[in-house]
VEXDREN-2710 file (C-alpha; in Angstrom, 1 decimal):
% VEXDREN-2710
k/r/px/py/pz
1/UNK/51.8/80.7/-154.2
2/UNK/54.1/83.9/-153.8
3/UNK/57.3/84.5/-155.4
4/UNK/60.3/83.6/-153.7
5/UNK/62.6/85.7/-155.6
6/UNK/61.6/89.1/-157.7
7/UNK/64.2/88.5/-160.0
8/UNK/63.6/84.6/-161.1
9/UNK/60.6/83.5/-163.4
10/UNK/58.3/82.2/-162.1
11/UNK/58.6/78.8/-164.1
12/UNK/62.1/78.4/-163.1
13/UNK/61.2/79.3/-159.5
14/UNK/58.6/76.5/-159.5
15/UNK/60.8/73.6/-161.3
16/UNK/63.6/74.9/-158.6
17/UNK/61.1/74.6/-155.9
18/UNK/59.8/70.9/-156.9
19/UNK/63.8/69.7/-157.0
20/UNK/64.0/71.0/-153.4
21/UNK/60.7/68.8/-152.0
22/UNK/62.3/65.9/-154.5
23/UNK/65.9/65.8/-152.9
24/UNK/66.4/62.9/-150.6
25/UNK/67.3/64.5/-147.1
26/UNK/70.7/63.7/-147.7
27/UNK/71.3/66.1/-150.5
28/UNK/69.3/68.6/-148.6
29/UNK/72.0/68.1/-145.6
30/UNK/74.5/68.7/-148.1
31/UNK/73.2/71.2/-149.6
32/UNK/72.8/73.4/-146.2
33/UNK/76.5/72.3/-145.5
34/UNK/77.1/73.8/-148.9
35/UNK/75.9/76.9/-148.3
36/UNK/77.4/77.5/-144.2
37/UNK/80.4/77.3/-145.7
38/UNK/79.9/79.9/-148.2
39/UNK/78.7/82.1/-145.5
40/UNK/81.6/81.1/-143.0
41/UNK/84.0/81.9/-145.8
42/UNK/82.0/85.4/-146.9
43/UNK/81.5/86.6/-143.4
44/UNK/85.5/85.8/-143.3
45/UNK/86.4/87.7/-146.3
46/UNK/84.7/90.7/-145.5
47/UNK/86.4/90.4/-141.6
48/UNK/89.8/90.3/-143.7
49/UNK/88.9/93.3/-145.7
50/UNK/87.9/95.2/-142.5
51/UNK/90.7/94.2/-140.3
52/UNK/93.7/93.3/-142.5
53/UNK/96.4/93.4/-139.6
54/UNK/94.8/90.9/-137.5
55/UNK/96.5/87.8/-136.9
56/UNK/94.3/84.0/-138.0
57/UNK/93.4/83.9/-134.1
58/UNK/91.8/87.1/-133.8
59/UNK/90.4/86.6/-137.2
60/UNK/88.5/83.5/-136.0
61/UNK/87.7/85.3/-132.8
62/UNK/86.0/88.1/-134.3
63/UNK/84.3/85.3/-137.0
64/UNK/82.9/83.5/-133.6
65/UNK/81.8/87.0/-132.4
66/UNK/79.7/87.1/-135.5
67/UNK/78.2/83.6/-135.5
68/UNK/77.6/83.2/-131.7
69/UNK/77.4/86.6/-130.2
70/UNK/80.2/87.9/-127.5
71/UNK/79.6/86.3/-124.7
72/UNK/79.2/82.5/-125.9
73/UNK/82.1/83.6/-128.3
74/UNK/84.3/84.4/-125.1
75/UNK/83.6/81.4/-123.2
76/UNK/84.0/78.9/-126.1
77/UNK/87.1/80.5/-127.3
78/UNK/88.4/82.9/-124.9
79/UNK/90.0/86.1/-125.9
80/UNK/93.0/86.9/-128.3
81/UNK/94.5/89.6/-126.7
82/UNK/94.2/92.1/-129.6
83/UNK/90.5/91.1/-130.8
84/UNK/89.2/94.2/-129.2
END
């Protein structure tokens, strides 16, 4: 088997491996719920950094934007008028 990772031993990356197949699907839900919301609230702190003057509703615009592309983004949500 290949290495996930090029920076984890190999031994870890095995034992971290066999707790993955182990976890009940429940834990695995939770886990993947875990990490969307890390990445919901990293794509949002970098959107903040970029764009500090933007108001909550053009912040979650331009986060939609990012997650569902413009054009499903525009017809879920519509358009703040300053997102542009």
């Amino acid at each position: 088997m290949t290495a996930l990772y090029s920076d984890t031993h190999p031994k870890m990356e095995a034992l971290q491996i066999k707790l993955w197949r182990q976890a009940t699907p429940t834990r695995k839900m939770n886990m993947l719920a875990q990490l969307n919301a890390s990445v919901r609230l990293l794509a949002l702190t970098g959107l903040r950094s970029r764009y500090p003057q933007i108001s909550e509703a053009e912040l979650r615009f331009k986060l939609a934007v990012l997650l569902l592309g413009d054009e499903l983004a525009q017809k879920v949500y519509g358009e703040p008028s300053h997102a542009k």
